[in-house]
C-alpha positions as CSV (number, residue, x, y, z in Angstrom):
1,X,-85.7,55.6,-6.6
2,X,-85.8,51.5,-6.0
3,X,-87.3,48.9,-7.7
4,X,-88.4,48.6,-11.1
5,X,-88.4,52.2,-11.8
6,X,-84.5,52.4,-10.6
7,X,-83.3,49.5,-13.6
8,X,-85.5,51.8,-16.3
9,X,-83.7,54.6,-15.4
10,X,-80.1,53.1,-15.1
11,X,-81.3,51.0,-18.0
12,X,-82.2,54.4,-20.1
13,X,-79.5,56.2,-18.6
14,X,-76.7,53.8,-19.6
15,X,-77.7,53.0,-22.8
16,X,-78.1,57.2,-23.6
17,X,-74.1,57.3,-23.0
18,X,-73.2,54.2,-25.3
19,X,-73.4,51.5,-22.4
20,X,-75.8,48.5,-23.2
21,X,-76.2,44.7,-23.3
22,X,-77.6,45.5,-19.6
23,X,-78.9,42.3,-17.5
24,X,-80.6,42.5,-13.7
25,X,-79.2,39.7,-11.1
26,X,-76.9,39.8,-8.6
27,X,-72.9,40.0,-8.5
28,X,-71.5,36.4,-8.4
29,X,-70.0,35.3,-4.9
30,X,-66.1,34.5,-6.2
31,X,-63.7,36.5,-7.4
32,X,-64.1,37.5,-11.2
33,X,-63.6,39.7,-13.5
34,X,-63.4,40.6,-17.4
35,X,-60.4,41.1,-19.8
36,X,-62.4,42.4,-22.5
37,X,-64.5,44.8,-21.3
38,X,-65.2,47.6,-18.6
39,X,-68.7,47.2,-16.2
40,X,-71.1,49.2,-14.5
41,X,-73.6,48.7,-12.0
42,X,-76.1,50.5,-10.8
43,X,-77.8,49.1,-7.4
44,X,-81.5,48.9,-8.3
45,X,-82.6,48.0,-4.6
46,X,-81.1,46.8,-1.4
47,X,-77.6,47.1,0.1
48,X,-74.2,45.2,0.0
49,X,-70.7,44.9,0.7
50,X,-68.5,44.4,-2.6
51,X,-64.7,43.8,-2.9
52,X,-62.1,44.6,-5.4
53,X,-59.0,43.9,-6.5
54,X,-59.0,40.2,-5.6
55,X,-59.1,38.5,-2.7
56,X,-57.3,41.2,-0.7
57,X,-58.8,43.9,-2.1
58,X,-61.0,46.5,-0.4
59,X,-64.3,46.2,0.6
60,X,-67.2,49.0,-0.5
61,X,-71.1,49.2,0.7
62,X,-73.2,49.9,-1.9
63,X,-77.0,51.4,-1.5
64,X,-79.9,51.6,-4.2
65,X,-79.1,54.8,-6.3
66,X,-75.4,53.9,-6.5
67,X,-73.7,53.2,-9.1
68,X,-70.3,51.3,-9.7
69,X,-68.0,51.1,-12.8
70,X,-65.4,48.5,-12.7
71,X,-62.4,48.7,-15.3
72,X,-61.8,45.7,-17.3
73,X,-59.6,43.1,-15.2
74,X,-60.5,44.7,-12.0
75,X,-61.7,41.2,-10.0
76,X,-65.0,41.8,-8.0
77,X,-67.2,39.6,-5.8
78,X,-70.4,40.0,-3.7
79,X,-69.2,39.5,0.0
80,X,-73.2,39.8,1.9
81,X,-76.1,41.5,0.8
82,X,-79.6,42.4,1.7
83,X,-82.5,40.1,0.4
84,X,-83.6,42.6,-2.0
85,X,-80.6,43.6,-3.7
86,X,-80.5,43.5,-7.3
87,X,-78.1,45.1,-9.5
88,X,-78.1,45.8,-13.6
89,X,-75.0,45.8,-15.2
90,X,-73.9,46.9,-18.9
91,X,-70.9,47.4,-21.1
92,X,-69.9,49.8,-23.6
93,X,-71.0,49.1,-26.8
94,X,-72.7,46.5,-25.8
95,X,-70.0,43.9,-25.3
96,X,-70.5,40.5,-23.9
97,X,-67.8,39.9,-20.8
98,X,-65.8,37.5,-20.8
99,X,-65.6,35.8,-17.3
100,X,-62.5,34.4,-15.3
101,X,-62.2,33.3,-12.3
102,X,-59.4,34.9,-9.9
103,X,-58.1,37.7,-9.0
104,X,-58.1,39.9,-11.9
105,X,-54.7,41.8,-13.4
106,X,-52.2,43.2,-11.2
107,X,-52.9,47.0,-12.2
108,X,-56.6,47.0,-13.9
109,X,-56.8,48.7,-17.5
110,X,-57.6,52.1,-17.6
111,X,-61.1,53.2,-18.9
112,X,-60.5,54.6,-22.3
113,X,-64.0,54.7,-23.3
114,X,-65.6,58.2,-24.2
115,X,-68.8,58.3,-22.4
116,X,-69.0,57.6,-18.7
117,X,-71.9,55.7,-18.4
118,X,-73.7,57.6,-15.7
119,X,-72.7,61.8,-16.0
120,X,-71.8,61.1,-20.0
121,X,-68.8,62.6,-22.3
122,X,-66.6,64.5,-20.9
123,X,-66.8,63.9,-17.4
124,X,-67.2,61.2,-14.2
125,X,-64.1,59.1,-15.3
126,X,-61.1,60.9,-14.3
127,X,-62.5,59.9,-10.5
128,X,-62.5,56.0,-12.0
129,X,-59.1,55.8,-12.8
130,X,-57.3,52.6,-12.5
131,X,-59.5,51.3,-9.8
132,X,-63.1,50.2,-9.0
133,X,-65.4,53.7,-9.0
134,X,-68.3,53.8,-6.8
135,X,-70.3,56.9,-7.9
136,X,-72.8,57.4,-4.5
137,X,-76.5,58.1,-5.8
């Protein structure tokens, strides 16, 4: 699933487990991140490499049909991607991120939210832990 079809059901499917104020873009080219909120992504199309964790942080490919939850002060950039790729990203409870630029916190806040955004209550998050998840789709 790509394309419009892929953001209505990430769109649907977030917003079902409590995860909302979603917008469809791209993933900004510095190093950012967000003190008062947790993010997910979910690639709607295309492909790209994504780091974490700051400037010498690891580096993940991402496909359409992947999603990514990234804990709150857990720095993330976009490193290359395909022409097409197009991400939507929401928040629980619909929070609006703050945005700083840097390298995010030393040790990223847990996720203490009660609905993985993606599998739902009860399960998907002890794998996110601490650090940037990517759930493969």
């Amino acid at each position: 699933m790509r394309g419009p079809s892929a953001a209505q059901w990430f769109r649907m499917t977030f917003a079902l487990n409590g995860w909302s104020g979603d917008w469809l873009g791209s993933v900004h080219e510095w190093h950012h991140y967000h003190m008062n909120t947790h993010e997910v992504l979910g690639v709607v199309s295309g492909a790209a490499r994504l780091q974490f964790d700051g400037p010498q942080g690891r580096v993940e490919t991402v496909h359409a049909g992947d999603a990514i939850v990234i804990p709150a002060a857990c720095a993330h950039c976009l490193i290359e991607a395909t022409d097409d790729f197009e991400v939507i990203g929401a928040y629980p409870g619909g929070l609006r991120p703050d945005i700083h630029n840097g390298s995010g916190a030393i040790a990223p806040f847990p996720l203490p939210v009660r609905r993985d955004p993606i599998l739902g209550a009860g399960r998907g998050f002890v794998l996110h832990i601490g650090q940037a998840g990517v759930l493969q789709g």
